[in-house]
CHARMM-style PDB file with segment names, atoms N, HN, CA, C and O in Angstrom:
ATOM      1  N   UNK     1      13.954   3.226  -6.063  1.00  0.00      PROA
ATOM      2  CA  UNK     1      14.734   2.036  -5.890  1.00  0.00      PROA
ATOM      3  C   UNK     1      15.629   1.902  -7.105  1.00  0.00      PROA
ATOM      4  O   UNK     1      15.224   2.025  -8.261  1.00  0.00      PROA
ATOM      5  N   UNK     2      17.312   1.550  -6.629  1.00  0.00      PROA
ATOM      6  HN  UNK     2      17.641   1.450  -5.690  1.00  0.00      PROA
ATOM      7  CA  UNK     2      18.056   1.121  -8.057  1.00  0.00      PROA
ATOM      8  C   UNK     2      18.781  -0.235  -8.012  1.00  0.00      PROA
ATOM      9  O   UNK     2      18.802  -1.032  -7.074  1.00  0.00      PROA
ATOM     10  N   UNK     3      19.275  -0.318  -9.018  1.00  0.00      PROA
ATOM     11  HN  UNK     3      19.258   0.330  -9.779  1.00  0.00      PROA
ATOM     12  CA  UNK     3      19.511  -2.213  -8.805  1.00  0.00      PROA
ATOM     13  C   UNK     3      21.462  -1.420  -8.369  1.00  0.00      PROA
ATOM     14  O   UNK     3      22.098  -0.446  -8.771  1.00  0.00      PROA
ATOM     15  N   UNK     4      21.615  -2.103  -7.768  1.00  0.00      PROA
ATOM     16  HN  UNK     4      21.099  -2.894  -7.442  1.00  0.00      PROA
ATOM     17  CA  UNK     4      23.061  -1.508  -7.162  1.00  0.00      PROA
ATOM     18  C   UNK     4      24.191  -1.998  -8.577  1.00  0.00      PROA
ATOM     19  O   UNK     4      24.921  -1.253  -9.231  1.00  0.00      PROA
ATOM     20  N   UNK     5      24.070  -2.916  -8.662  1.00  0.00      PROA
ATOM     21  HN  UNK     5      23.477  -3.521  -8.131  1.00  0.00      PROA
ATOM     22  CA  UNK     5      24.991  -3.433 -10.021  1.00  0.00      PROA
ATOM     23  C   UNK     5      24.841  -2.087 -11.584  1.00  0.00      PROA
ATOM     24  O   UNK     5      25.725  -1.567 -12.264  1.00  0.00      PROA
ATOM     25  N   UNK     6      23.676  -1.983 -11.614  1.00  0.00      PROA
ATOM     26  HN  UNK     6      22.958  -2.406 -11.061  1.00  0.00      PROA
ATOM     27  CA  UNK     6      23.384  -1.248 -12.637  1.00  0.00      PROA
ATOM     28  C   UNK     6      22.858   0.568 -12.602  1.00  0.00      PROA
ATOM     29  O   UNK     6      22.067   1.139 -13.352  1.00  0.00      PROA
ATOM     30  N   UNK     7      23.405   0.947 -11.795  1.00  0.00      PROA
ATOM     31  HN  UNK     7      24.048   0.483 -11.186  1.00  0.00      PROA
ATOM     32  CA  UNK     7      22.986   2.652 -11.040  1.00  0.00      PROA
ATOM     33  C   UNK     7      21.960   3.425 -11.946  1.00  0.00      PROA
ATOM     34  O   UNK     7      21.188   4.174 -11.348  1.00  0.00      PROA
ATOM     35  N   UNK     8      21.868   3.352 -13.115  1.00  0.00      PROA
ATOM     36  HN  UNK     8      22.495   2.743 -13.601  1.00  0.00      PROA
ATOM     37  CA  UNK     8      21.464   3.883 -13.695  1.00  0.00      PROA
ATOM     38  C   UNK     8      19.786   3.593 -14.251  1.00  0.00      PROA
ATOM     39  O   UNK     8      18.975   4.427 -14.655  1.00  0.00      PROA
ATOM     40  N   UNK     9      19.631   2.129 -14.104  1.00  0.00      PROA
ATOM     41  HN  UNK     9      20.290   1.451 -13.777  1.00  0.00      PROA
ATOM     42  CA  UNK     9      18.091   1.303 -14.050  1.00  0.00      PROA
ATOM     43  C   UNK     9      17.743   1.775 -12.431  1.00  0.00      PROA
ATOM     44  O   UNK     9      18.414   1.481 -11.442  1.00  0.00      PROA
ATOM     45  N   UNK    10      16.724   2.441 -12.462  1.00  0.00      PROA
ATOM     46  HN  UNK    10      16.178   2.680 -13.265  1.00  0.00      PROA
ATOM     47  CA  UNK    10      16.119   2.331 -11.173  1.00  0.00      PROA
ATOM     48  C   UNK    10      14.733   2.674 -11.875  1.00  0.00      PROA
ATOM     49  O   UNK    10      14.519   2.809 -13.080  1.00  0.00      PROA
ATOM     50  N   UNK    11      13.628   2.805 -10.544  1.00  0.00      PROA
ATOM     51  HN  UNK    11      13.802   2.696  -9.565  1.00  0.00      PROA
ATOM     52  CA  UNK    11      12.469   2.955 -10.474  1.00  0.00      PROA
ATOM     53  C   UNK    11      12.130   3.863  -9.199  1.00  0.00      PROA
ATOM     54  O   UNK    11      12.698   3.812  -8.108  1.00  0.00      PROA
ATOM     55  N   UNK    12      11.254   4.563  -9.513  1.00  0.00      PROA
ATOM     56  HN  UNK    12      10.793   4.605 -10.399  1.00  0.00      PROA
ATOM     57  CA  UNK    12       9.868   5.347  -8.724  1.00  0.00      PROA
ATOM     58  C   UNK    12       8.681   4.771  -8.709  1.00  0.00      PROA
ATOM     59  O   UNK    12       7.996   4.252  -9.591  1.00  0.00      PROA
ATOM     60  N   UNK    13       8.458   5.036  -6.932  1.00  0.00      PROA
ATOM     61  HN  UNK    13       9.014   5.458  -6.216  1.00  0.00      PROA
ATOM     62  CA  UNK    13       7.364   4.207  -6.938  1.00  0.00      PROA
ATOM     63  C   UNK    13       5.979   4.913  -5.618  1.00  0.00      PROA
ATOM     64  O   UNK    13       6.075   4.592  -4.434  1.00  0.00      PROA
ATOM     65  N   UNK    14       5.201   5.538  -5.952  1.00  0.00      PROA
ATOM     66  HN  UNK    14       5.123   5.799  -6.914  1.00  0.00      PROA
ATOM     67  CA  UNK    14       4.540   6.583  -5.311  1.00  0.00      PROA
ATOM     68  C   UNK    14       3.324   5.881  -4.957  1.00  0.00      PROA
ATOM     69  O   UNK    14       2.699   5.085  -5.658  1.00  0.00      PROA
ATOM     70  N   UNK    15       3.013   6.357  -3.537  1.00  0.00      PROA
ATOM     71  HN  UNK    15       3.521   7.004  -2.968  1.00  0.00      PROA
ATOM     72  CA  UNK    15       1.838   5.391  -3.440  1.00  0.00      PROA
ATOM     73  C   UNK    15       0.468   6.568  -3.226  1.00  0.00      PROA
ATOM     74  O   UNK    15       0.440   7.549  -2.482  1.00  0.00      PROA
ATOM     75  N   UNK    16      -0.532   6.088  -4.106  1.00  0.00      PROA
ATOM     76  HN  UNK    16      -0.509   5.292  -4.710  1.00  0.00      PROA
ATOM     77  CA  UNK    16      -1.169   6.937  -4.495  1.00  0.00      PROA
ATOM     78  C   UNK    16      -2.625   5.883  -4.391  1.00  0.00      PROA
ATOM     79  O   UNK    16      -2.740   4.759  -4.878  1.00  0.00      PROA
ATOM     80  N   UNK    17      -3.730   6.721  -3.530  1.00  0.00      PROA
ATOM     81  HN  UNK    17      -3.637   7.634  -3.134  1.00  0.00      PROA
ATOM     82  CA  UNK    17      -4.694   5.833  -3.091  1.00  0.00      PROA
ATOM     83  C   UNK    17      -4.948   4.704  -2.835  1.00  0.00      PROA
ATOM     84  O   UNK    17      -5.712   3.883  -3.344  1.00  0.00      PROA
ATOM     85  N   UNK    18      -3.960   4.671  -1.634  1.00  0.00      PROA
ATOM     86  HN  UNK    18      -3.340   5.338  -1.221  1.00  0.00      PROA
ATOM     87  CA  UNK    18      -3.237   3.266  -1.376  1.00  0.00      PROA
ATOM     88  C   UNK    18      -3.218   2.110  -1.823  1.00  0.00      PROA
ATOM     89  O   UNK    18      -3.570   1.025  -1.359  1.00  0.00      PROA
ATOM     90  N   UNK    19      -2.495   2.634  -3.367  1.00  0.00      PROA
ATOM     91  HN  UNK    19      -2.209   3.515  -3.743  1.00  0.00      PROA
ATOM     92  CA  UNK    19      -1.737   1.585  -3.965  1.00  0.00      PROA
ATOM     93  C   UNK    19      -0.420   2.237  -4.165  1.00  0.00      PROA
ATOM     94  O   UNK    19      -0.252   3.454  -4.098  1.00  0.00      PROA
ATOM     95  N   UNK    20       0.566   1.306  -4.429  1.00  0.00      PROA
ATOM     96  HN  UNK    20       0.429   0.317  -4.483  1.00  0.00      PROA
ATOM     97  CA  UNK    20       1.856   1.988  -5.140  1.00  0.00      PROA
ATOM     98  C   UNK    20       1.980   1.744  -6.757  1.00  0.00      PROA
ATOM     99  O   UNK    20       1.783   0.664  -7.313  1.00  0.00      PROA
ATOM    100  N   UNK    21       2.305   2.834  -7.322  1.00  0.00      PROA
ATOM    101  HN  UNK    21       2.465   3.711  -6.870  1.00  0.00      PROA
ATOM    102  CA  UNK    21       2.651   2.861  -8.586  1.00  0.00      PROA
ATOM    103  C   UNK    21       3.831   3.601  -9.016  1.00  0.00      PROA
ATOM    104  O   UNK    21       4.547   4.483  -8.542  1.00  0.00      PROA
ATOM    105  N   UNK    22       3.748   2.699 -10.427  1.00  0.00      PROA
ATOM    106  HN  UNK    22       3.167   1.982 -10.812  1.00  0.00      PROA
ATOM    107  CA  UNK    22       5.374   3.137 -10.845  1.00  0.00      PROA
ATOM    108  C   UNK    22       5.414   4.676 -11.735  1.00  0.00      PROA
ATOM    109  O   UNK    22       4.347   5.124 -12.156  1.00  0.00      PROA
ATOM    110  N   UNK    23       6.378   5.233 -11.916  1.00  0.00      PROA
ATOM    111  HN  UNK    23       7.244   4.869 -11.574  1.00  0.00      PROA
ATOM    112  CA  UNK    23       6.639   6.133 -12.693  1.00  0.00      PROA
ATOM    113  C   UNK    23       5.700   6.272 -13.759  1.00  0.00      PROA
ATOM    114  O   UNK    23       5.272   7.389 -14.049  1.00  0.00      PROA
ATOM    115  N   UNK    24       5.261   5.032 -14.498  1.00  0.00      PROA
ATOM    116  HN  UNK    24       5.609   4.124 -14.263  1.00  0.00      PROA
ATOM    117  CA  UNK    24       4.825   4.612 -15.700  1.00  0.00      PROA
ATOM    118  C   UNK    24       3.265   4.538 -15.859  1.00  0.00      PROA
ATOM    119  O   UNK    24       2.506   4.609 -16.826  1.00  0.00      PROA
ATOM    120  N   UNK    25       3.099   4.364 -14.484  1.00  0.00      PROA
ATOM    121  HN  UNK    25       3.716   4.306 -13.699  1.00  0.00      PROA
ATOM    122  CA  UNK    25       1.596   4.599 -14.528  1.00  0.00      PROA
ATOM    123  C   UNK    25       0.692   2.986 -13.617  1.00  0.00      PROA
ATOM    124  O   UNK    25      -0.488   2.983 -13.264  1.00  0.00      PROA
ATOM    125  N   UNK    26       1.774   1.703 -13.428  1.00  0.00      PROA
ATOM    126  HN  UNK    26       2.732   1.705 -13.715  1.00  0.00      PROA
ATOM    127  CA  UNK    26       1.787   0.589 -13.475  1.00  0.00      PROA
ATOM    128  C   UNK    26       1.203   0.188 -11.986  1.00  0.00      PROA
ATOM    129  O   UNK    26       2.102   0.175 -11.145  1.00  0.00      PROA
ATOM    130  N   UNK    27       0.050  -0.104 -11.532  1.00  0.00      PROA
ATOM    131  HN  UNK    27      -0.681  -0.093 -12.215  1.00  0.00      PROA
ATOM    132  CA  UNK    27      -0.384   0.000  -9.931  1.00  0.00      PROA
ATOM    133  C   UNK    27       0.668  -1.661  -9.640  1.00  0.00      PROA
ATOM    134  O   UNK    27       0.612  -2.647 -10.375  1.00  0.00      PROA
ATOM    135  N   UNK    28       1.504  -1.526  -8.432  1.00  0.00      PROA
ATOM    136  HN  UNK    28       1.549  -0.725  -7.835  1.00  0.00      PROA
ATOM    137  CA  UNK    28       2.423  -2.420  -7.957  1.00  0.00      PROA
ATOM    138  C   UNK    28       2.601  -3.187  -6.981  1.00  0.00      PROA
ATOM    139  O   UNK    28       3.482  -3.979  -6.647  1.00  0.00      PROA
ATOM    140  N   UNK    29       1.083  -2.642  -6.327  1.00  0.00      PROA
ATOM    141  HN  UNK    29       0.368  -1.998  -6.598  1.00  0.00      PROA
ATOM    142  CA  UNK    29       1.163  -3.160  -5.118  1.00  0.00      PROA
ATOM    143  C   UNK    29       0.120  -1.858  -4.417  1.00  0.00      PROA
ATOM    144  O   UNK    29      -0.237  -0.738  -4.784  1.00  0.00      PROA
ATOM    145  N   UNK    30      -0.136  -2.831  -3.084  1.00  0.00      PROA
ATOM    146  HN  UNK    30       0.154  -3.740  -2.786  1.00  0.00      PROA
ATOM    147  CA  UNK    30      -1.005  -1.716  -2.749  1.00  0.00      PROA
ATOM    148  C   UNK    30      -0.857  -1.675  -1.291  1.00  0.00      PROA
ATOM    149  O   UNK    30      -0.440  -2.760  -0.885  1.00  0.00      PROA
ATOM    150  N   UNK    31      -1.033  -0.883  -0.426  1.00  0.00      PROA
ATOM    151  HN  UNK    31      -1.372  -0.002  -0.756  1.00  0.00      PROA
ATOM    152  CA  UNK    31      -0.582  -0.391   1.008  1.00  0.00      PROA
ATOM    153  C   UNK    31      -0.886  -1.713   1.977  1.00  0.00      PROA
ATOM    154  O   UNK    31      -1.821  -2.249   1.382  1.00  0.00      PROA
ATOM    155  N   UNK    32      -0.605  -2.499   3.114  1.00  0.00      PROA
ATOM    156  HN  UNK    32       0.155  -2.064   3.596  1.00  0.00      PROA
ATOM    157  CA  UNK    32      -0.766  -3.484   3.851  1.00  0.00      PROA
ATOM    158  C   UNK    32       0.076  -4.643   3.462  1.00  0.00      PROA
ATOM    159  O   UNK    32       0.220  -5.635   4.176  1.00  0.00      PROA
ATOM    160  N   UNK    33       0.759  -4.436   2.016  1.00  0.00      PROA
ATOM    161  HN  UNK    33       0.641  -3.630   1.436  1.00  0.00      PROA
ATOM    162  CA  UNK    33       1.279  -5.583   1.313  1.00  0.00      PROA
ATOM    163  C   UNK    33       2.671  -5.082   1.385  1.00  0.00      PROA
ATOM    164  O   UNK    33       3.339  -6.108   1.258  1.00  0.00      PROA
ATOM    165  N   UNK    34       3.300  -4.313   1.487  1.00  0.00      PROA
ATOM    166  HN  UNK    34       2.757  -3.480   1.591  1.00  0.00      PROA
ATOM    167  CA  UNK    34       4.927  -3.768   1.533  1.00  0.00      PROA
ATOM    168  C   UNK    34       5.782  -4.874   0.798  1.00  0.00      PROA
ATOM    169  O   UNK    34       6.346  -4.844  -0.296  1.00  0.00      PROA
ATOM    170  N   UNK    35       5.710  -5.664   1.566  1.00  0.00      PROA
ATOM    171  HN  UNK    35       5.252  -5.689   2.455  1.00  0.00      PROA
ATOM    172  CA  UNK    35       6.740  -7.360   1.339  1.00  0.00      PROA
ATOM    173  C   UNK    35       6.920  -7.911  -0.346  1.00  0.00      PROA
ATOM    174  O   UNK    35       7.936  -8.150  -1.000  1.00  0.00      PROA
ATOM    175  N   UNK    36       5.324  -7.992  -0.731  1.00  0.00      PROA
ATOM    176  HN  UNK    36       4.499  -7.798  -0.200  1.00  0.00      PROA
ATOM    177  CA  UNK    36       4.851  -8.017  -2.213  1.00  0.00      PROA
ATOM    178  C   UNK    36       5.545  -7.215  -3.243  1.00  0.00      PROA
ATOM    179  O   UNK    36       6.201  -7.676  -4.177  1.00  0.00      PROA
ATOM    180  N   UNK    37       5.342  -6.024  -2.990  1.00  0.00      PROA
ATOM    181  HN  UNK    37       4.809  -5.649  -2.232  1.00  0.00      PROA
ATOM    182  CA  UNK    37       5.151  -4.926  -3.856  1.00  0.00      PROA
ATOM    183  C   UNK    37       6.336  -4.766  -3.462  1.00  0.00      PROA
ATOM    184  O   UNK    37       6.295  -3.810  -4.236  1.00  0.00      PROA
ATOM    185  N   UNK    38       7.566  -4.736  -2.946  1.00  0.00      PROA
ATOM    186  HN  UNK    38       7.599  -5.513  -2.317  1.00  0.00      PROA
ATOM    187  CA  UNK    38       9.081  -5.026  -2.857  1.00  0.00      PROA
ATOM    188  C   UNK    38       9.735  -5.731  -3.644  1.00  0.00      PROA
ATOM    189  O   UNK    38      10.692  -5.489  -4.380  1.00  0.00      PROA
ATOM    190  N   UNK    39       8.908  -6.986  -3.349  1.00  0.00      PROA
ATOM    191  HN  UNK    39       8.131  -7.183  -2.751  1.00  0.00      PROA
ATOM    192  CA  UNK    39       9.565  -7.870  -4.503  1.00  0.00      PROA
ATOM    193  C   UNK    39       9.312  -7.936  -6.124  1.00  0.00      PROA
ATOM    194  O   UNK    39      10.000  -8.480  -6.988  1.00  0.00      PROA
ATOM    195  N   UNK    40       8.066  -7.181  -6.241  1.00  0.00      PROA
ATOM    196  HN  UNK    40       7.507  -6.739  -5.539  1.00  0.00      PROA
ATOM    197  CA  UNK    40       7.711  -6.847  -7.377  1.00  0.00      PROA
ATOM    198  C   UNK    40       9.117  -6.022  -8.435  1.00  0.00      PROA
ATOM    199  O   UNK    40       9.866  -6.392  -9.339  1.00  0.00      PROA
ATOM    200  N   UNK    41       8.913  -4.949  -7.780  1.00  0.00      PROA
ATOM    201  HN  UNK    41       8.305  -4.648  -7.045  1.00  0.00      PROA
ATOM    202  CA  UNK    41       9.603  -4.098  -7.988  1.00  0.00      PROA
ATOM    203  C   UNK    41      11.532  -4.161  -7.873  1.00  0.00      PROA
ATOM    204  O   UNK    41      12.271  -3.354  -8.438  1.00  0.00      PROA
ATOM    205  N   UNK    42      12.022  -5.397  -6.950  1.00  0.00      PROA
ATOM    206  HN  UNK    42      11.422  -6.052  -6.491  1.00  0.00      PROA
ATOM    207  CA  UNK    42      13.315  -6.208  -7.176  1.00  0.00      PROA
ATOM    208  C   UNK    42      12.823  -6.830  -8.520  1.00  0.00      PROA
ATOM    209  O   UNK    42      13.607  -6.673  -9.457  1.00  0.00      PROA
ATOM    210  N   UNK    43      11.965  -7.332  -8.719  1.00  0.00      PROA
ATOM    211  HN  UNK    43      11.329  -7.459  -7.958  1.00  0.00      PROA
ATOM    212  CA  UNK    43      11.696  -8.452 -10.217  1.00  0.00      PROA
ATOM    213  C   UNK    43      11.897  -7.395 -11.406  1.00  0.00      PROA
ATOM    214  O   UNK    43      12.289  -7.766 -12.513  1.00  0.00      PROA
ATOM    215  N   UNK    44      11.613  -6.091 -11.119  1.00  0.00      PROA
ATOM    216  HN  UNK    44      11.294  -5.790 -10.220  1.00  0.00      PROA
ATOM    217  CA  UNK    44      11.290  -5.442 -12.445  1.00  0.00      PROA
ATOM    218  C   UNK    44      12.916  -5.134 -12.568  1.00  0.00      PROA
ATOM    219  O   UNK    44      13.336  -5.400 -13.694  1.00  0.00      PROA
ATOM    220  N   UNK    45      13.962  -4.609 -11.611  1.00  0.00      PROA
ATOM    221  HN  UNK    45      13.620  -4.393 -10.697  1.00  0.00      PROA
ATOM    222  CA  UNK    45      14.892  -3.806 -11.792  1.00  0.00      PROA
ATOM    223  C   UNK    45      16.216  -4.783 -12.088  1.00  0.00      PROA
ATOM    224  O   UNK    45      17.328  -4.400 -12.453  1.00  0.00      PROA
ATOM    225  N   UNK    46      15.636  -6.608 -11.741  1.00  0.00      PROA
ATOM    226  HN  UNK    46      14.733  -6.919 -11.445  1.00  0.00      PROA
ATOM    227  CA  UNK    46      16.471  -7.970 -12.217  1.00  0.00      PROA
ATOM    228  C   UNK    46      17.585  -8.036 -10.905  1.00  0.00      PROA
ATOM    229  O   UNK    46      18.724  -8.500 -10.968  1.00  0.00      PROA
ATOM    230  N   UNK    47      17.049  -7.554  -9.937  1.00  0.00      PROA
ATOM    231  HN  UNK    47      16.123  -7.177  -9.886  1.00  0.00      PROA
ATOM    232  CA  UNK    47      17.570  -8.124  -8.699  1.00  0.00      PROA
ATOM    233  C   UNK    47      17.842  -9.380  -7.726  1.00  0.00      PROA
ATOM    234  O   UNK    47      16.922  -9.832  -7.045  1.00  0.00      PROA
ATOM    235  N   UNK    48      18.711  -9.745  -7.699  1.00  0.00      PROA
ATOM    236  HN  UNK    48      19.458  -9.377  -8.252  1.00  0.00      PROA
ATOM    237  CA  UNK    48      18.634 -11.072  -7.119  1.00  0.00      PROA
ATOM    238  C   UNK    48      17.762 -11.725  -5.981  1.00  0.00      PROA
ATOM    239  O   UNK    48      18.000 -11.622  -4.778  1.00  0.00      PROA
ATOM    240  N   UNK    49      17.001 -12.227  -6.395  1.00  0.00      PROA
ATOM    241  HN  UNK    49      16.808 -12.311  -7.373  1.00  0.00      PROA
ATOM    242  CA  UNK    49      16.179 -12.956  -5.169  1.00  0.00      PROA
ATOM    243  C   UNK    49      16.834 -13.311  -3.833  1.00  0.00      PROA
ATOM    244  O   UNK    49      17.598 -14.272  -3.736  1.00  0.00      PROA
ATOM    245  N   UNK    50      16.548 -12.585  -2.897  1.00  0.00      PROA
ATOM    246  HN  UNK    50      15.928 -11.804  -2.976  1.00  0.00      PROA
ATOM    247  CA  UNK    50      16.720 -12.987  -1.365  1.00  0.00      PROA
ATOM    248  C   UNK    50      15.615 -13.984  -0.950  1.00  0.00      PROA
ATOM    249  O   UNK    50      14.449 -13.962  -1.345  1.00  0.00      PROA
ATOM    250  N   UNK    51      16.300 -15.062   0.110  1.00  0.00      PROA
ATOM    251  HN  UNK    51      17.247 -15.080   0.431  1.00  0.00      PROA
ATOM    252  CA  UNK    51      15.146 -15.990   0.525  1.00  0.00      PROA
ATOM    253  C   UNK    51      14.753 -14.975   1.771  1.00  0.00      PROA
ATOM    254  O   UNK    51      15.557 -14.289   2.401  1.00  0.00      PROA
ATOM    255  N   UNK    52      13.720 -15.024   1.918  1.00  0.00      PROA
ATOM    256  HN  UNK    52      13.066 -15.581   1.406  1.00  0.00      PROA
ATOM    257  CA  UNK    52      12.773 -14.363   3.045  1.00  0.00      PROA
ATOM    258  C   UNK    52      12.248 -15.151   3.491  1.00  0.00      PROA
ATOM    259  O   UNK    52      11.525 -15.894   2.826  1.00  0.00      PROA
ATOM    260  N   UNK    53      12.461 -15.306   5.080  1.00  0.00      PROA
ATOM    261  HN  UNK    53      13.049 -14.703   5.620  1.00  0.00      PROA
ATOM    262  CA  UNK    53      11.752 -16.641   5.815  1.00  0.00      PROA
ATOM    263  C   UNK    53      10.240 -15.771   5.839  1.00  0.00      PROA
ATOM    264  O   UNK    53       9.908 -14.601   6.028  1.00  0.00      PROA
ATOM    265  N   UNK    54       9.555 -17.046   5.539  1.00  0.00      PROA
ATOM    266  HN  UNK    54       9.825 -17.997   5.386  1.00  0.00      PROA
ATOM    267  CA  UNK    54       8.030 -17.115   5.746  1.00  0.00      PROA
ATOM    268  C   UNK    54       7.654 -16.158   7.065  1.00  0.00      PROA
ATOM    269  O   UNK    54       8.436 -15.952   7.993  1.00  0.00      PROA
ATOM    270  N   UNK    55       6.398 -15.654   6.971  1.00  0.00      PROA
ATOM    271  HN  UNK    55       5.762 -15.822   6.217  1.00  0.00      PROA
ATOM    272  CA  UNK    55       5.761 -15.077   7.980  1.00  0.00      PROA
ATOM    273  C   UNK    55       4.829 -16.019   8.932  1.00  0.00      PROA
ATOM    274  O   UNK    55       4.105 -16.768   8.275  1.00  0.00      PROA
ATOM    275  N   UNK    56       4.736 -16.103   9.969  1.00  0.00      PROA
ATOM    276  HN  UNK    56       5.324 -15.496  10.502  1.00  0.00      PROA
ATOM    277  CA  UNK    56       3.804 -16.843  10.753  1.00  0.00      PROA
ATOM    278  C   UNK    56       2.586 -16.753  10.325  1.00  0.00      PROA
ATOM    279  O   UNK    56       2.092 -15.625  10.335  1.00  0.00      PROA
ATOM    280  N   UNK    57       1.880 -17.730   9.904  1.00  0.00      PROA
ATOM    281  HN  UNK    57       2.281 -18.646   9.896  1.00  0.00      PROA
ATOM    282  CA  UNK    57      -0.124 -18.002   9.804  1.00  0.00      PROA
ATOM    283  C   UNK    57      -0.762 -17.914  10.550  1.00  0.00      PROA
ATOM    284  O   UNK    57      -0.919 -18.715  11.471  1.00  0.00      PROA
ATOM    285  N   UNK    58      -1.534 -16.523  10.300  1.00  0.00      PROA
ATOM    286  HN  UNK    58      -1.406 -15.872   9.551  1.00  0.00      PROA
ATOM    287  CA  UNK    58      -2.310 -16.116  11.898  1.00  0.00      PROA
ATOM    288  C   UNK    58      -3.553 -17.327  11.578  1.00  0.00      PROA
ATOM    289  O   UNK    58      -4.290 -17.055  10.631  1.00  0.00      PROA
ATOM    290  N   UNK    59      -3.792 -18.515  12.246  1.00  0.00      PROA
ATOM    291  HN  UNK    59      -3.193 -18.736  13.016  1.00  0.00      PROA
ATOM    292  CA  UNK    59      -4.381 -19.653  12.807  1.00  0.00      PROA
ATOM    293  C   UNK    59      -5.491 -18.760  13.046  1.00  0.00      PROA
ATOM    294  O   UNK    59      -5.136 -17.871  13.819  1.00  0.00      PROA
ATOM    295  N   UNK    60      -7.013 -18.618  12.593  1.00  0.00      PROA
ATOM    296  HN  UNK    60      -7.302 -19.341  11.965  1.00  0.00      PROA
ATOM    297  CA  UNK    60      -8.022 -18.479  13.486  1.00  0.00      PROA
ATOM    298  C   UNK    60      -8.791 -19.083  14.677  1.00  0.00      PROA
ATOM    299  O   UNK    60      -8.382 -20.177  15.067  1.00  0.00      PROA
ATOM    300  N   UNK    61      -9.258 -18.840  14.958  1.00  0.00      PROA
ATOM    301  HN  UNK    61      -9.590 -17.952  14.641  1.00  0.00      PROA
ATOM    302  CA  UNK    61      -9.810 -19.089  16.656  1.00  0.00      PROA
ATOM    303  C   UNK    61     -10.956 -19.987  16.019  1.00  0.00      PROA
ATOM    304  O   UNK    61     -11.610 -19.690  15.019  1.00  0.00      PROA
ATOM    305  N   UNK    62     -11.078 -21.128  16.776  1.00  0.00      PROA
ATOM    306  HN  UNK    62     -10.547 -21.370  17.588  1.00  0.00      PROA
ATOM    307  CA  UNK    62     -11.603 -22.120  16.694  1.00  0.00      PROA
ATOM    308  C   UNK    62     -12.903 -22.115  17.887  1.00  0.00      PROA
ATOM    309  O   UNK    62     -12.877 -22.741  18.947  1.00  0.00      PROA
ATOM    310  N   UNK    63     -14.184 -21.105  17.322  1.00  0.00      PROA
ATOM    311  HN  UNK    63     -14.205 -20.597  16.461  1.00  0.00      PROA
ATOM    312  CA  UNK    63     -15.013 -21.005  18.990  1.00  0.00      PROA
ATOM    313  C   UNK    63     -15.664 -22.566  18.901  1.00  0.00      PROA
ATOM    314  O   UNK    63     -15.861 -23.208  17.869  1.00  0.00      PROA
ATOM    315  N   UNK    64     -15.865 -22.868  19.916  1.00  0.00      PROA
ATOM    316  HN  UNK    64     -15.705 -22.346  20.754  1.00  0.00      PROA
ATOM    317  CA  UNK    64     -16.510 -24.008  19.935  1.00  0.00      PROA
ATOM    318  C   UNK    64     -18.280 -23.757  21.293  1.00  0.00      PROA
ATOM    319  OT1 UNK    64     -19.053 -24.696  21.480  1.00  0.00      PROA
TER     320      UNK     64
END
């Protein structure tokens, strides 16, 4: 990933026993989380925050 303004700041990010980590050694997130560990990694490279509409709340089942 590179910050488009700045070509030359980017990051690697390998996912390795399902977690992702950086170049550096830095665990960033870990597999099931994509969304997270995206934004992580926009935070590190000083990318502008996109609003991301919320995900729906899976509501559990109410047995009665």
């Amino acid at each position: 990933m590179a910050n488009p303004l700045h070509p030359g700041l980017g990051e690697t990010v390998t996912a390795y026993g399902g977690r992702y980590v950086t170049d550096y050694g830095y665990e960033i997130g870990e597999h099931g989380d994509e969304l997270a560990t995206a934004e992580r990694v926009a935070y590190l490279l000083g990318l502008p925050r996109v609003s991301i509409p919320q995900q729906p709340t899976p509501w559990p089942e109410v047995v009665r």
